[in-house]
C-alpha atoms as a printed R data frame, in Angstrom:
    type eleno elety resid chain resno        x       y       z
1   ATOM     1    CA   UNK     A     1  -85.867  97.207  13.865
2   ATOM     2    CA   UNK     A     2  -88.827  94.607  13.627
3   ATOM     3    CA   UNK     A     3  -87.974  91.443  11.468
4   ATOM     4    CA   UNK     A     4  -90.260  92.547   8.446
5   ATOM     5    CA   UNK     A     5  -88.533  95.863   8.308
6   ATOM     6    CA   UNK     A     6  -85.316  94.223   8.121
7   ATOM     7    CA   UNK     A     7  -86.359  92.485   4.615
8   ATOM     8    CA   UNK     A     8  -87.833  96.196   2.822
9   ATOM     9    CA   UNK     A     9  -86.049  96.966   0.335
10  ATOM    10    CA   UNK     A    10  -84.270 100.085   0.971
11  ATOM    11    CA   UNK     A    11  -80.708 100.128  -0.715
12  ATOM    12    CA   UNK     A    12  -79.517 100.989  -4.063
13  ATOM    13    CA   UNK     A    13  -76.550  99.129  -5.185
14  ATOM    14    CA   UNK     A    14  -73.947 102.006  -4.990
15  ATOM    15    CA   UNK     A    15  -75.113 103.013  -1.523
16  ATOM    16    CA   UNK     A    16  -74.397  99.338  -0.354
17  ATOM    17    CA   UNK     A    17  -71.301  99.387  -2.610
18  ATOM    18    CA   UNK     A    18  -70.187 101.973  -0.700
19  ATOM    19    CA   UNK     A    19  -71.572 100.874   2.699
20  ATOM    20    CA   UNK     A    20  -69.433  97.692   2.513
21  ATOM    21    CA   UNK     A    21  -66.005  99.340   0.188
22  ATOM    22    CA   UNK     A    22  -66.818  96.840  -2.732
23  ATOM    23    CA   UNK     A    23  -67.235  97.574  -6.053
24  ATOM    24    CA   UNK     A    24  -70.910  97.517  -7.546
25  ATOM    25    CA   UNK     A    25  -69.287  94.653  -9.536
26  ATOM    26    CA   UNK     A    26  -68.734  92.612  -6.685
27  ATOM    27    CA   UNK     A    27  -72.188  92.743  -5.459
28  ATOM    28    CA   UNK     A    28  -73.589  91.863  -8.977
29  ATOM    29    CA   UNK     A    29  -71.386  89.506  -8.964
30  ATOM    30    CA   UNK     A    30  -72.715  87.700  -5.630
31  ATOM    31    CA   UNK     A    31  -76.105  88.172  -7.316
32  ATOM    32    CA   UNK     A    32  -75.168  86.054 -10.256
33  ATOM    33    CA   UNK     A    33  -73.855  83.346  -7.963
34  ATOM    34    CA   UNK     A    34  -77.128  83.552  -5.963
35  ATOM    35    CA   UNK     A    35  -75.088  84.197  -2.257
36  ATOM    36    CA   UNK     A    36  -77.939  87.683  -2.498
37  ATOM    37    CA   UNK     A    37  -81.230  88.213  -4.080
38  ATOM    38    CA   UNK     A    38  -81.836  91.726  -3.987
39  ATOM    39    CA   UNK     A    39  -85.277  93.119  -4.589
40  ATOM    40    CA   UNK     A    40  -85.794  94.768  -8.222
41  ATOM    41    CA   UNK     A    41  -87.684  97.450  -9.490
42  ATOM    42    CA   UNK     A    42  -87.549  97.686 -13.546
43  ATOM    43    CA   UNK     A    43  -83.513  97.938 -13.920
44  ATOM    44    CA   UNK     A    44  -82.804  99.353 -10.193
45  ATOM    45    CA   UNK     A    45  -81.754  96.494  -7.549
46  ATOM    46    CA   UNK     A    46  -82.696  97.485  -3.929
47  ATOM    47    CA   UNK     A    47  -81.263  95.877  -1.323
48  ATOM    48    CA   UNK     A    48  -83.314  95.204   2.222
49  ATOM    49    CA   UNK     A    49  -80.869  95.488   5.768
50  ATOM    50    CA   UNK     A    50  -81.046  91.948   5.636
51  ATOM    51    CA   UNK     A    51  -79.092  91.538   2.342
52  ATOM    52    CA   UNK     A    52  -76.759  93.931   3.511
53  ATOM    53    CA   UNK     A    53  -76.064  91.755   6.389
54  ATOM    54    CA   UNK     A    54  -75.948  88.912   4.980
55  ATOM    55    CA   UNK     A    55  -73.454  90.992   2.405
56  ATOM    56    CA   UNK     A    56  -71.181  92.284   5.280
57  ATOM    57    CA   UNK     A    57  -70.836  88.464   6.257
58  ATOM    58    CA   UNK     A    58  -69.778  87.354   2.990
59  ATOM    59    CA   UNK     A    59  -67.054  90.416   2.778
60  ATOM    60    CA   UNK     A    60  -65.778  89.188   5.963
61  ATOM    61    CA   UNK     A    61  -65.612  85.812   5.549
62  ATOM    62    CA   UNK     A    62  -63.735  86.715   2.066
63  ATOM    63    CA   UNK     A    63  -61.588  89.539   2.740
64  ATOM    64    CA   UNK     A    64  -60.552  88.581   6.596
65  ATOM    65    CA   UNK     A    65  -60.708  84.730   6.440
66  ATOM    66    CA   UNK     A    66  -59.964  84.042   2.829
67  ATOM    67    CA   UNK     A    67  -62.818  82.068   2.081
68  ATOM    68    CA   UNK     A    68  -63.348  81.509  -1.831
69  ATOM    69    CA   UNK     A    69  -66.976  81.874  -2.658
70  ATOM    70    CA   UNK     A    70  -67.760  77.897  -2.965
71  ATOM    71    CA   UNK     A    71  -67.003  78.151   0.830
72  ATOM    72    CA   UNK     A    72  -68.956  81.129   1.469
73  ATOM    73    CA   UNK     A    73  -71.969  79.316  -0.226
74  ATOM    74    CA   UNK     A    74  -71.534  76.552   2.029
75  ATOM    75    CA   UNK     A    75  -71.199  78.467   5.255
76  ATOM    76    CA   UNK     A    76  -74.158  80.468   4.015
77  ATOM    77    CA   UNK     A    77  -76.153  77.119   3.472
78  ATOM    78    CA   UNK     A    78  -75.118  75.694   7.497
79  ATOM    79    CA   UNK     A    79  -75.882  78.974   8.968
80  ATOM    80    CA   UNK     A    80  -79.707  79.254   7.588
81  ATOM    81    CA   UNK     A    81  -79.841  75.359   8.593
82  ATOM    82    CA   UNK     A    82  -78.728  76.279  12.064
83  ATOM    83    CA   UNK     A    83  -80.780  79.437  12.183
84  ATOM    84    CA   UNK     A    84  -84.349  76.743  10.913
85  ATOM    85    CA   UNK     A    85  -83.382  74.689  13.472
86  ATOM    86    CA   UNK     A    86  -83.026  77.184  16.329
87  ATOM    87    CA   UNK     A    87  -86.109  78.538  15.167
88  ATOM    88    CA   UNK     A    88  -87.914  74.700  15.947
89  ATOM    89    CA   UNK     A    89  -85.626  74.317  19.281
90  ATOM    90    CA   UNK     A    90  -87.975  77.426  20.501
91  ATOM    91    CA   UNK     A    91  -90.705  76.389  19.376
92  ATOM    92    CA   UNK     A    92  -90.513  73.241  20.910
93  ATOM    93    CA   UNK     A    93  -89.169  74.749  23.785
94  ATOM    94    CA   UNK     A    94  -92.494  77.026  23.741
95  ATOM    95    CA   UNK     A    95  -94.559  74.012  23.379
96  ATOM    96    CA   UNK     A    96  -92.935  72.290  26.195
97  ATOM    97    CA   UNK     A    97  -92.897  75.201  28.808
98  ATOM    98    CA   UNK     A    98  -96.963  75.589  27.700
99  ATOM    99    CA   UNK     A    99  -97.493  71.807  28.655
100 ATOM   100    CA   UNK     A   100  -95.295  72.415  31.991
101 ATOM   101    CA   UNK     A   101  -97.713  75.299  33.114
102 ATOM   102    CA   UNK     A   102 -100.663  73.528  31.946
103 ATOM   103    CA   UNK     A   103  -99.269  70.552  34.083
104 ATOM   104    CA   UNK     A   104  -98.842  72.781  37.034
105 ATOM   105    CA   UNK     A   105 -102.162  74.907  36.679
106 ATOM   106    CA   UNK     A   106 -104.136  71.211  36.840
107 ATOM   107    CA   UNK     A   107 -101.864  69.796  39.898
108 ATOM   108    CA   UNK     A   108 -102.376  73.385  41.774
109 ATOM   109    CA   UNK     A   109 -106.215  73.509  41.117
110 ATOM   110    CA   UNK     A   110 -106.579  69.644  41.949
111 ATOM   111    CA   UNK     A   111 -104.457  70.363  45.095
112 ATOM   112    CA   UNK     A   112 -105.868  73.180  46.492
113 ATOM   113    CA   UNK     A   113 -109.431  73.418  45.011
114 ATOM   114    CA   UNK     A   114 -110.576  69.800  44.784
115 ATOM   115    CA   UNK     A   115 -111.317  67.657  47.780
């Protein structure tokens, strides 16, 4: 799946309820506290793949580690810090190996085609 699929809304609330074994509730619930922001249209929230894996996460980290929902915000929080900076690391990376071929492109030329 390409990354802008993964954010079209495609979900209605009881399929993900069911999807995950939550309770509609639960998911409003997470909604209220602002861990999910599903997409609306009129009364009917639709959920993208995205916020149901960022849903599956927060069941985990609930049900399996025990993880109260103040925690979950704050491990939500880190993770899209880690996941901006990872995304500059590349591009920086990217930047660098660019430069480095540029670099190497001039030394060849001036080695081989320059007298």
């Amino acid at each position: 799946m390409e990354p802008r699929d993964r954010k079209q809304p495609l979900f209605m609330i009881s399929v993900v309820s069911r999807m995950l074994g939550v309770h509609p509730q639960t998911l409003r619930l997470y909604e209220r506290e602002g861990l999910v922001t599903p997409q609306r249209t009129k009364r009917t929230r639709l959920y993208s793949q995205e916020d149901v894996e960022r849903l599956a996460m927060i069941v985990r980290l609930t049900r399996e580690l025990g993880v109260n929902r103040a925690g979950v915000d704050i491990i939500l929080r880190l993770r899209h810090r880690l996941e901006v900076m990872q995304q500059e690391v590349d591009e920086m990376m990217q930047f660098l190996e660019e430069d480095l071929r540029h670099d190497f492109m001039e030394r060849f030329k001036r080695l081989f085609f320059e007298e």
